[in-house]
NUDREN-842761 format. One record per residue (C-alpha): residue number from 1; chain; y negated, z, x. Coordinates in steps of 0.2 Angstrom, whole numbers, always signed. Layout:
% NUDREN-842761
{seq->NUM mol->A v->Y w->Z u->X} .
...
***
This chain:
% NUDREN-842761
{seq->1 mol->A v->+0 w->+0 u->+0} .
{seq->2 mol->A v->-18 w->-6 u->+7} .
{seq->3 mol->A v->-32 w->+7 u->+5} .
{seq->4 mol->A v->-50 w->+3 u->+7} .
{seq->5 mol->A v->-60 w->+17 u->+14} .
{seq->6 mol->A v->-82 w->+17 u->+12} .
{seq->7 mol->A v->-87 w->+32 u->+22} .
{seq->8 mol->A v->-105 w->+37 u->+18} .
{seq->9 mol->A v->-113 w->+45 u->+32} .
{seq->10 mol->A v->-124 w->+57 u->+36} .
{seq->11 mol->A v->-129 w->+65 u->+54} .
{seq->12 mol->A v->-125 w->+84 u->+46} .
{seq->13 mol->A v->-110 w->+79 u->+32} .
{seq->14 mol->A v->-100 w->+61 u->+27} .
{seq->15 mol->A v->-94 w->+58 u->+9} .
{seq->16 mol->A v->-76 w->+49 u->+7} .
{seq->17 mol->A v->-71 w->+39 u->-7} .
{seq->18 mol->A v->-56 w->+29 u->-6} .
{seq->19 mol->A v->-48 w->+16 u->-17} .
{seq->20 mol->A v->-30 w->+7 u->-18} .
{seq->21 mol->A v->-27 w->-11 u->-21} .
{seq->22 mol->A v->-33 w->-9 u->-39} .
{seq->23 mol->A v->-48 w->-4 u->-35} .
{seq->24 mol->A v->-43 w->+14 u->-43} .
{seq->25 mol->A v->-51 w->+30 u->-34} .
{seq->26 mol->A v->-39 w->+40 u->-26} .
{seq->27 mol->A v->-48 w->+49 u->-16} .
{seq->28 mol->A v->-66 w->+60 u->-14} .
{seq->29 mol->A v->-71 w->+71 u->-2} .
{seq->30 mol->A v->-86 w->+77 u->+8} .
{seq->31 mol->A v->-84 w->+83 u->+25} .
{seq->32 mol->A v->-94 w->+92 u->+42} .
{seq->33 mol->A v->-98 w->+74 u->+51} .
{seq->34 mol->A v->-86 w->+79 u->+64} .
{seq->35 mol->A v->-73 w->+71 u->+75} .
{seq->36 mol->A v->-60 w->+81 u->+69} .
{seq->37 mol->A v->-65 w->+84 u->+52} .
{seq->38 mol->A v->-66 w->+64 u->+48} .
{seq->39 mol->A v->-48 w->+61 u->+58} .
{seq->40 mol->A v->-41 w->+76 u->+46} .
{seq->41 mol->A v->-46 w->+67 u->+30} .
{seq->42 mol->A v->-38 w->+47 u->+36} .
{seq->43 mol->A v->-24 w->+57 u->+41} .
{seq->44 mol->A v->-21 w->+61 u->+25} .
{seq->45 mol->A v->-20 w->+44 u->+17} .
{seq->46 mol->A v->-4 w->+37 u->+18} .
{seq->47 mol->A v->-7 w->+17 u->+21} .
{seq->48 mol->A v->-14 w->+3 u->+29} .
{seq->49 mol->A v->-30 w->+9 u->+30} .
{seq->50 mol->A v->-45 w->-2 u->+30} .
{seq->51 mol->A v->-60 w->+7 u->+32} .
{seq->52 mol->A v->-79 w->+4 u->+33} .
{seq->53 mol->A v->-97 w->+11 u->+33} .
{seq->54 mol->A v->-116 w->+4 u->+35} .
{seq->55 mol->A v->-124 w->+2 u->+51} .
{seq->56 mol->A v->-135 w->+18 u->+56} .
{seq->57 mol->A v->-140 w->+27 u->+71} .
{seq->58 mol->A v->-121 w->+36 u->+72} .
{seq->59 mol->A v->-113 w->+21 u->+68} .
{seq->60 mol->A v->-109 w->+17 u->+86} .
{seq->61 mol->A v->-101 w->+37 u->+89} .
{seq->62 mol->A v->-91 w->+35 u->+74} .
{seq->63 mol->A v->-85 w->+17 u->+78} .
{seq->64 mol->A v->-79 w->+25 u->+95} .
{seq->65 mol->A v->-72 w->+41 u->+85} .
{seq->66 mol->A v->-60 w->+34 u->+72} .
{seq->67 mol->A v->-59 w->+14 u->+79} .
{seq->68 mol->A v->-41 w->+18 u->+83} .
{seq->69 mol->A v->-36 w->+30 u->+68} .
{seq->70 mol->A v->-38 w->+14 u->+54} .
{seq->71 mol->A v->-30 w->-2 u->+54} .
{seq->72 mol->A v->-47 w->-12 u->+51} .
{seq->73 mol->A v->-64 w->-6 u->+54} .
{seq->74 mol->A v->-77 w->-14 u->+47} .
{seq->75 mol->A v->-97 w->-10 u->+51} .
{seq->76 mol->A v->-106 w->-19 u->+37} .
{seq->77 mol->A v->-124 w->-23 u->+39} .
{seq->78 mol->A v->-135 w->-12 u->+24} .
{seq->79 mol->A v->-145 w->-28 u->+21} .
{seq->80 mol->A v->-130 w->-37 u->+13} .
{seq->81 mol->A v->-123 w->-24 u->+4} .
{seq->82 mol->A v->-126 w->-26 u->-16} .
{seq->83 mol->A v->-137 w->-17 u->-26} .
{seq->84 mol->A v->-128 w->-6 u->-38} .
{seq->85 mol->A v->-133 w->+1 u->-53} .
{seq->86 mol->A v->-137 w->+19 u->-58} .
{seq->87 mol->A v->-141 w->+35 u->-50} .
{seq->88 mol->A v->-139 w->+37 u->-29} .
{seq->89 mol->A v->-128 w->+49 u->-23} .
{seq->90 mol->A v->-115 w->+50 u->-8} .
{seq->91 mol->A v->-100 w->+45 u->-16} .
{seq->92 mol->A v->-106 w->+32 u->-29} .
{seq->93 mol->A v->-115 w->+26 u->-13} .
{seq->94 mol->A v->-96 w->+28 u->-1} .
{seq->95 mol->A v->-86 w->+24 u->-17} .
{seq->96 mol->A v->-98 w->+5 u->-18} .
{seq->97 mol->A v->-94 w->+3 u->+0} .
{seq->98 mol->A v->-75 w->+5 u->-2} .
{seq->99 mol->A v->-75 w->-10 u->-18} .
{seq->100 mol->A v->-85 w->-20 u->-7} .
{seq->101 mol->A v->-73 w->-21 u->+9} .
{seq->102 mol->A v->-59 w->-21 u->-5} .
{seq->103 mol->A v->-66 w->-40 u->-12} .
{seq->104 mol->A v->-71 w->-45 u->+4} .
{seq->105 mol->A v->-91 w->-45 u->+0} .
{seq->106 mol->A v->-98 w->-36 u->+17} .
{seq->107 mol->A v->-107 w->-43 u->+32} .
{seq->108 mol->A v->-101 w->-37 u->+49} .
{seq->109 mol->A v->-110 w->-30 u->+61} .
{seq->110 mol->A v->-105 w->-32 u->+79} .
{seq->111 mol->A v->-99 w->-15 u->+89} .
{seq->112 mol->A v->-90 w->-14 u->+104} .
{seq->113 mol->A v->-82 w->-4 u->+119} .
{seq->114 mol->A v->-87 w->-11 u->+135} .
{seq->115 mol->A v->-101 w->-7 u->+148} .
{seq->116 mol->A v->-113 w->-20 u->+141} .
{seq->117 mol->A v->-115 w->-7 u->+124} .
{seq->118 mol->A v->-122 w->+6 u->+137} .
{seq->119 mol->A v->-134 w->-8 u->+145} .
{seq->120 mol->A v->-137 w->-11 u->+125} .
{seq->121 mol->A v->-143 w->+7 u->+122} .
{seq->122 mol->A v->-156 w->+5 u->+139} .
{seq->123 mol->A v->-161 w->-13 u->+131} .
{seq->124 mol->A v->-164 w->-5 u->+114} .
{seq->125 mol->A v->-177 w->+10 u->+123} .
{seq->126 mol->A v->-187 w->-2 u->+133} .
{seq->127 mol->A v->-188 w->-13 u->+119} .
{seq->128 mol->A v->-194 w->+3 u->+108} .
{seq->129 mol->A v->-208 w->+4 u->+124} .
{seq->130 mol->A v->-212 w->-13 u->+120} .
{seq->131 mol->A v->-215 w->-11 u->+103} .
{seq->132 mol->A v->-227 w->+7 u->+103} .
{seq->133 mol->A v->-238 w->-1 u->+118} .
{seq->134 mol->A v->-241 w->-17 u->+106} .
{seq->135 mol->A v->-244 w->-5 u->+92} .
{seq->136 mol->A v->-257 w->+3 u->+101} .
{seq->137 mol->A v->-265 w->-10 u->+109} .
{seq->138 mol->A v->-268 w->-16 u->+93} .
{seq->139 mol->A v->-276 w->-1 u->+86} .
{seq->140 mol->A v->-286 w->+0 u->+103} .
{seq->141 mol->A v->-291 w->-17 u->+100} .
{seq->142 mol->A v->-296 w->-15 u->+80} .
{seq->143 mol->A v->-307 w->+1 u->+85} .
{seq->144 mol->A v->-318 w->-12 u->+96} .
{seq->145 mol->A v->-318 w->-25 u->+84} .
{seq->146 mol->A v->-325 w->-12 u->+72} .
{seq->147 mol->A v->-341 w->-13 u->+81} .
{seq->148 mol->A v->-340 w->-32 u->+82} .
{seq->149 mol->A v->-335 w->-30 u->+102} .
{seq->150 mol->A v->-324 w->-44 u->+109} .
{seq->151 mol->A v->-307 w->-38 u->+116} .
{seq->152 mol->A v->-298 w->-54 u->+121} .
{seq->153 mol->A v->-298 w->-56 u->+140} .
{seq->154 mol->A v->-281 w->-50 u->+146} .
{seq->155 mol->A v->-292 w->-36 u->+158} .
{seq->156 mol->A v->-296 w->-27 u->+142} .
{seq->157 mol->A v->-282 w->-15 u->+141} .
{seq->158 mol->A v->-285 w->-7 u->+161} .
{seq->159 mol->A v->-305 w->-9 u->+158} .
{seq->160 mol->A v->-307 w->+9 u->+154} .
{seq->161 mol->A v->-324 w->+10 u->+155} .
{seq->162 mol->A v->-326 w->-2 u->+142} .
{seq->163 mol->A v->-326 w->+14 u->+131} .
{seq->164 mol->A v->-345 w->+16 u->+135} .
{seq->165 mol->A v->-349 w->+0 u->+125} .
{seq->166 mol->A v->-345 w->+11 u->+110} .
{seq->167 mol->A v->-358 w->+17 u->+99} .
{seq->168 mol->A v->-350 w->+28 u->+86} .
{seq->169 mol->A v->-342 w->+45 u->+96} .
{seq->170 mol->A v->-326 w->+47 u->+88} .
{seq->171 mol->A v->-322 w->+30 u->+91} .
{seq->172 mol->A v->-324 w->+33 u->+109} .
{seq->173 mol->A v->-314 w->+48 u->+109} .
{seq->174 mol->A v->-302 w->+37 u->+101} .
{seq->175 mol->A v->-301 w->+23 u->+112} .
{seq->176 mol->A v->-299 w->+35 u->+124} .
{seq->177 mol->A v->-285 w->+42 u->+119} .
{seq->178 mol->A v->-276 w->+26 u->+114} .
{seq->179 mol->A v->-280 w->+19 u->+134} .
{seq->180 mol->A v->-275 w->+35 u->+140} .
{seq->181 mol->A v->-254 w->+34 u->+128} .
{seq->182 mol->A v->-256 w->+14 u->+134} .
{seq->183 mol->A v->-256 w->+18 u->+153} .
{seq->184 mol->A v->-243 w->+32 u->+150} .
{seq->185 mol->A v->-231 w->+21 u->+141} .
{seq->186 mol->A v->-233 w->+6 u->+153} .
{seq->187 mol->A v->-228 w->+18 u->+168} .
{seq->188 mol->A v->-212 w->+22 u->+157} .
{seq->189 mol->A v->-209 w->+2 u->+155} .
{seq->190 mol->A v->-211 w->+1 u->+174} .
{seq->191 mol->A v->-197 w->+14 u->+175} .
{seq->192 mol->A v->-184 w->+3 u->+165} .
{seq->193 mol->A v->-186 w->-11 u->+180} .
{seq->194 mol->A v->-176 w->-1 u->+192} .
{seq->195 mol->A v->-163 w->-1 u->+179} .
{seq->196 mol->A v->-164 w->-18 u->+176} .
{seq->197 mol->A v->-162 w->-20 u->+194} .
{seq->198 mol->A v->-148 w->-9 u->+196} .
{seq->199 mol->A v->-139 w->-18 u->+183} .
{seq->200 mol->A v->-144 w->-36 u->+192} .
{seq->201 mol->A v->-135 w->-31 u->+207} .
{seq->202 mol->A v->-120 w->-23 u->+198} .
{seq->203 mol->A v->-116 w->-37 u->+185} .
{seq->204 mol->A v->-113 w->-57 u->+189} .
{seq->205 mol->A v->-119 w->-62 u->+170} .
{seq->206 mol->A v->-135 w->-57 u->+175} .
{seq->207 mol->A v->-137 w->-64 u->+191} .
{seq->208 mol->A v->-130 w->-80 u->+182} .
{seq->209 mol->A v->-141 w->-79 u->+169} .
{seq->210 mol->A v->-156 w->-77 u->+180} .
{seq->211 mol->A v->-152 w->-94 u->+187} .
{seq->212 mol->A v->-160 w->-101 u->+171} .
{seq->213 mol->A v->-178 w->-106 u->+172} .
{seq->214 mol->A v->-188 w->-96 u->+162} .
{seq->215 mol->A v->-175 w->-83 u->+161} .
{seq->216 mol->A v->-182 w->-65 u->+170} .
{seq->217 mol->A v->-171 w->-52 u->+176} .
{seq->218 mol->A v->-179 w->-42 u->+158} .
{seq->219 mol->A v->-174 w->-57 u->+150} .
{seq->220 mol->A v->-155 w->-56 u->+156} .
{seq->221 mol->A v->-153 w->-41 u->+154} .
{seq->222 mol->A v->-158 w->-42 u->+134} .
{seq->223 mol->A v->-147 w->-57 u->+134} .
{seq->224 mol->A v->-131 w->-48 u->+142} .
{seq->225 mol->A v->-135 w->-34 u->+131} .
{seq->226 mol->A v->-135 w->-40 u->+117} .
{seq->227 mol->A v->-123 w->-53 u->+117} .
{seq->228 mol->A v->-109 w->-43 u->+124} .
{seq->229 mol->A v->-96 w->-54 u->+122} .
{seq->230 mol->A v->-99 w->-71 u->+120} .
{seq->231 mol->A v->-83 w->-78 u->+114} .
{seq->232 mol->A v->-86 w->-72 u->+96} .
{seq->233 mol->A v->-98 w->-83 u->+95} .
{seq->234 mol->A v->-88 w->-101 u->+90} .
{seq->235 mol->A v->-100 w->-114 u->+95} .
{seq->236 mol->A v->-120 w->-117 u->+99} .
{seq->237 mol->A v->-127 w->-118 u->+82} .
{seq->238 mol->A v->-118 w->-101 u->+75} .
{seq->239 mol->A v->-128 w->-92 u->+91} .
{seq->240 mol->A v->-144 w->-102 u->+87} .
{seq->241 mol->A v->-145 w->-93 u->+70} .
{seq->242 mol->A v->-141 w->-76 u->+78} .
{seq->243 mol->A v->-154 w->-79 u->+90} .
{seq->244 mol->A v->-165 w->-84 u->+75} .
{seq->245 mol->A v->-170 w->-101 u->+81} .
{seq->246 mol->A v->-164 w->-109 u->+64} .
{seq->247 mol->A v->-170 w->-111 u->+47} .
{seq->248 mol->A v->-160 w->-113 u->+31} .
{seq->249 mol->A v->-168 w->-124 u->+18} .
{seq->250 mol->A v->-166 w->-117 u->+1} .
{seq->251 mol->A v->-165 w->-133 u->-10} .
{seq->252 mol->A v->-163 w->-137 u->-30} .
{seq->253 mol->A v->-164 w->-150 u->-39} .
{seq->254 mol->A v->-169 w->-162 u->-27} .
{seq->255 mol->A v->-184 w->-148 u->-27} .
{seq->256 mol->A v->-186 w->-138 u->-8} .
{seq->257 mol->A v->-191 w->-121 u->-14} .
{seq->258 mol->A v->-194 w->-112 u->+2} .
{seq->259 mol->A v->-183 w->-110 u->+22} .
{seq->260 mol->A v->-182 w->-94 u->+31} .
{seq->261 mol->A v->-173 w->-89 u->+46} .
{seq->262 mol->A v->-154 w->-83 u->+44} .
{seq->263 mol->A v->-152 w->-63 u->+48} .
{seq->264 mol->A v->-149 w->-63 u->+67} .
{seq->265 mol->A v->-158 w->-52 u->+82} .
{seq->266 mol->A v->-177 w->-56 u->+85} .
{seq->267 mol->A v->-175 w->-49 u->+101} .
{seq->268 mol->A v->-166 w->-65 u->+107} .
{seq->269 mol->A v->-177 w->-76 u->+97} .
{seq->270 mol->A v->-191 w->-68 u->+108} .
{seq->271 mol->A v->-182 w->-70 u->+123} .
{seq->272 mol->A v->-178 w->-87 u->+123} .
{seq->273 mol->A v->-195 w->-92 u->+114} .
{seq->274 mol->A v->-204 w->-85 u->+131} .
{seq->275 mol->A v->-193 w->-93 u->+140} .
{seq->276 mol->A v->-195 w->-112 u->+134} .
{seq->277 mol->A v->-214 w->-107 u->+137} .
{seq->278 mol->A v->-213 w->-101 u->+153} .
{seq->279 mol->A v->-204 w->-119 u->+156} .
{seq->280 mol->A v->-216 w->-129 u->+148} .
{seq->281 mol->A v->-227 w->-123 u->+163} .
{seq->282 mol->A v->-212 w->-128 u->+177} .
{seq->283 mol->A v->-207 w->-144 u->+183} .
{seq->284 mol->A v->-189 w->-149 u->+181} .
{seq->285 mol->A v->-174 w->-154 u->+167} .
{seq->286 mol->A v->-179 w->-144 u->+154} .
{seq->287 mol->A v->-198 w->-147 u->+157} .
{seq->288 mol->A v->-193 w->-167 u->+156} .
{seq->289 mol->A v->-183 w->-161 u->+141} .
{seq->290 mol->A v->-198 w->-157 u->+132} .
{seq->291 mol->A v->-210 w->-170 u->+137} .
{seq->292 mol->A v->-200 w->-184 u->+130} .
{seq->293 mol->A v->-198 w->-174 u->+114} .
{seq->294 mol->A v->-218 w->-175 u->+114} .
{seq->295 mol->A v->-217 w->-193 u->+119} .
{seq->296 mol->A v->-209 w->-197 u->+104} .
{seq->297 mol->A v->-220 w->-190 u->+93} .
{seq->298 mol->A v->-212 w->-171 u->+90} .
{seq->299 mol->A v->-227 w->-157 u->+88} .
{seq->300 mol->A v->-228 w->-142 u->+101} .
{seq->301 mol->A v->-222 w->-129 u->+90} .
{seq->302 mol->A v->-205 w->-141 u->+85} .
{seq->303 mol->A v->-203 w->-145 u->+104} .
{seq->304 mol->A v->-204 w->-129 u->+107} .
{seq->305 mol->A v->-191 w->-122 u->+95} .
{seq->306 mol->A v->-180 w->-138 u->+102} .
{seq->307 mol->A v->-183 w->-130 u->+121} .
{seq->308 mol->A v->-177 w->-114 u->+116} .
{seq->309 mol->A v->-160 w->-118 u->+109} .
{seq->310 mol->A v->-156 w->-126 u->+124} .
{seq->311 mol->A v->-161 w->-113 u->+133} .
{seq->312 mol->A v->-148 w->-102 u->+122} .
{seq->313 mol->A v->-136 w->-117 u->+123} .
{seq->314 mol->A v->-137 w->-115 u->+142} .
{seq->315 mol->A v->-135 w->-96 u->+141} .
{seq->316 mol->A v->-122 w->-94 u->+130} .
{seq->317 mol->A v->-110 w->-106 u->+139} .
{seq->318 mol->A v->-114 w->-96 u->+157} .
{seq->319 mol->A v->-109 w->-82 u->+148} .
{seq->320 mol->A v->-93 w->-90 u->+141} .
{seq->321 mol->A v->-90 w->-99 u->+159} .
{seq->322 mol->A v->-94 w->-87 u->+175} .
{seq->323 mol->A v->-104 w->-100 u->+183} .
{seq->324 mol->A v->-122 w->-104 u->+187} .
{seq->325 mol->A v->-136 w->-116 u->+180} .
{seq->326 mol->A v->-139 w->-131 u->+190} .
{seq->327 mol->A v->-149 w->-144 u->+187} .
{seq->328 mol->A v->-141 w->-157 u->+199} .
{seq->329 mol->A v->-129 w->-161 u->+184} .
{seq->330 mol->A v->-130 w->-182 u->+181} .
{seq->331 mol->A v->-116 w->-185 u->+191} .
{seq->332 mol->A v->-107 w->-169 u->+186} .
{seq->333 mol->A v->-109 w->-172 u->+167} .
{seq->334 mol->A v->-100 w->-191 u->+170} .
{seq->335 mol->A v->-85 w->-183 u->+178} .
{seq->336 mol->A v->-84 w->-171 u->+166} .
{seq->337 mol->A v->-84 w->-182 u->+150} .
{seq->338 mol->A v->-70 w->-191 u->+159} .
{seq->339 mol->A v->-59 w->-176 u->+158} .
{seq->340 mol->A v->-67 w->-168 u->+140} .
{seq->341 mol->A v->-73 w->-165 u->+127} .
{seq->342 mol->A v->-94 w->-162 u->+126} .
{seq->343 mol->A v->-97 w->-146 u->+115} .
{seq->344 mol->A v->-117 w->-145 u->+122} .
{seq->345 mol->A v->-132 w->-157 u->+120} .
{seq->346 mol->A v->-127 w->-170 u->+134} .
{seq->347 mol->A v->-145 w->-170 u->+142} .
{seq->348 mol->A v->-140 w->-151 u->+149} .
{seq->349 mol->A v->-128 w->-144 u->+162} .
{seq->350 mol->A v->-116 w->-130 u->+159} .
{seq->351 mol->A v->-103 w->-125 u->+168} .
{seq->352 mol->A v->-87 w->-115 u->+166} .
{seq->353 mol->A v->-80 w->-99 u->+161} .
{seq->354 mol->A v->-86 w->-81 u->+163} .
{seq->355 mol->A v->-77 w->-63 u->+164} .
{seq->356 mol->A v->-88 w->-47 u->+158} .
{seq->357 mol->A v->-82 w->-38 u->+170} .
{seq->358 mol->A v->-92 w->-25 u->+184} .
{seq->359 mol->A v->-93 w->-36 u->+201} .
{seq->360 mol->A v->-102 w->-28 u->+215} .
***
């Protein structure tokens, strides 16, 4: 018999409800959100057990926890998980989840056990950095603006003293404050490079990736992060709407009602947009790439997007072949078509096979 198990959990107590094949409750219970007090509870459910719960902050602890205590463990992405009707409570909330992973309605979320998840966790706190300095830059910037005072040459933010242009005191006292949390949080951003560095030095993806132009070692280390393992991505175009880089067009009758980007990580969209900027500004393949798109008529911003997915292209196939990026590939890529398939745009070179493994 096949049980479907929705956890609802909380950081101080988790609420079980499990069904059978049926979709009949069989089982409700709240529990201490503890290792041993979650194991007790699938221990008692006699089955092939099939179990999920909604991405949260504890989601990666109890994916390591009970991973080996189900048969299935399914992290389901909250954004995809239907709206039910009534009041909210834990177990109508768990009990939802556990009819959902019974028809087959939730969207995964990817978790895994390898090194890269800790690389991941040091991503996801410079990333945080990134976000609070741009926060505050921006209300430094709206205090000047108030006072109709121009902020945009890229100085600004280490010109301190441009607080004396200030009429009004509190906004001084203000913009004070705000340069002072800007210069304190940039130092903590500096400290994340020696990370970076160290995990450079330790990791060949990286290094690979780094052979990319465009690609800096912060930019790997998102990529190798968040990525983790690239095989479960089948082929270009499923990584190109993770990465956010495509649209989906929303179309009836004949009539185009609107597009928007598919659920994905903006992170990577981020990362690869900078890069096919920083490109546009190099000479070389990719550069070339983008000047005949532009030739034939393409705009900058399409051109753009265009750049970026090759850009993924090329990452996600070093990180599928432990090689590096080279741009000497004419010759290689009429070999290679000798010998196989194509499964990348024919202008780029990729290489061969890569292994996530720790490489002095």
């Amino acid at each position: 018999m096949k049980y479907y198990i929705g956890l609802d959990a909380h950081s101080t107590t988790s609420t079980f409800a499990v069904v059978d094949e049926n979709g009949q409750c069989v089982l409700r219970e709240t529990v201490k959100t503890s290792e041993q007090s979650l194991v007790h509870v699938i221990n008692r459910i006699n089955g092939e057990r099939h179990m999920t719960f909604e991405e949260s902050t504890i989601s990666q602890w109890l994916y390591l926890q009970l991973k080996d205590k189900v048969d299935n463990l399914l992290i389901c992405n909250p954004t995809y998980v239907a709206k039910k009707q009534g009041a909210k409570t834990d177990f109508r909330d768990a009990l939802h989840l556990a009819q959902e992973l019974r028809t087959n309605h939730l969207q995964p979320v990817f978790h895994d056990t390898s090194h890269w998840m800790e690389i991941r966790t040091t991503v996801s706190g410079y990333l945080d950095i990134v976000e609070e300095i741009v926060r505050f830059k921006n209300r430094l910037k709206a205090v000047f603006r108030a006072e109709a005072i121009q902020t945009d040459e890229n100085s600004f933010y280490k010109n301190k003293v441009r607080i004396k242009e200030l009429k009004n005191p509190s906004a001084k006292f203000v913009a004070e404050k705000l340069f002072d949390q800007i210069e304190f949080l940039e130092l903590e951003k500096d400290k994340y490079k020696e990370v970076f560095e160290g995990n450079r030095k330790k990791y060949r993806p990286i290094r690979n990736l780094m052979t990319i132009p465009g690609i800096s070692i912060i930019r790997a280390n998102i990529i190798a992060a968040i990525v983790c393992q690239p095989a479960r991505f089948e082929n270009k175009h499923k990584f190109w709407g993770y990465c956010m880089l495509v649209r989906h067009i929303q179309i009836s009758g004949g009539k185009i009602y609107g597009n928007k980007r598919f659920f994905g990580r903006r992170e990577l969209r981020n990362v690869f947009i900078g890069a096919a900027e920083n490109v546009m500004r190099l000479d070389g393949e990719l550069r070339d790439r983008y000047d005949a798109l532009r030739a034939k008529g393409t705009d900058h911003k399409d051109a753009k997007l265009n750049l970026a997915r090759q850009i993924a292209s090329i990452a996600l196939c070093l990180l599928k072949n432990n090689d590096k990026y080279n741009e000497n590939y004419s010759e290689y890529l009429k070999e290679r078509k000798k010998t196989q398939k194509e499964f990348f745009e024919p202008s780029l070179y990729l290489t061969a096979r890569i292994n996530f493994q720790a490489i002095s």
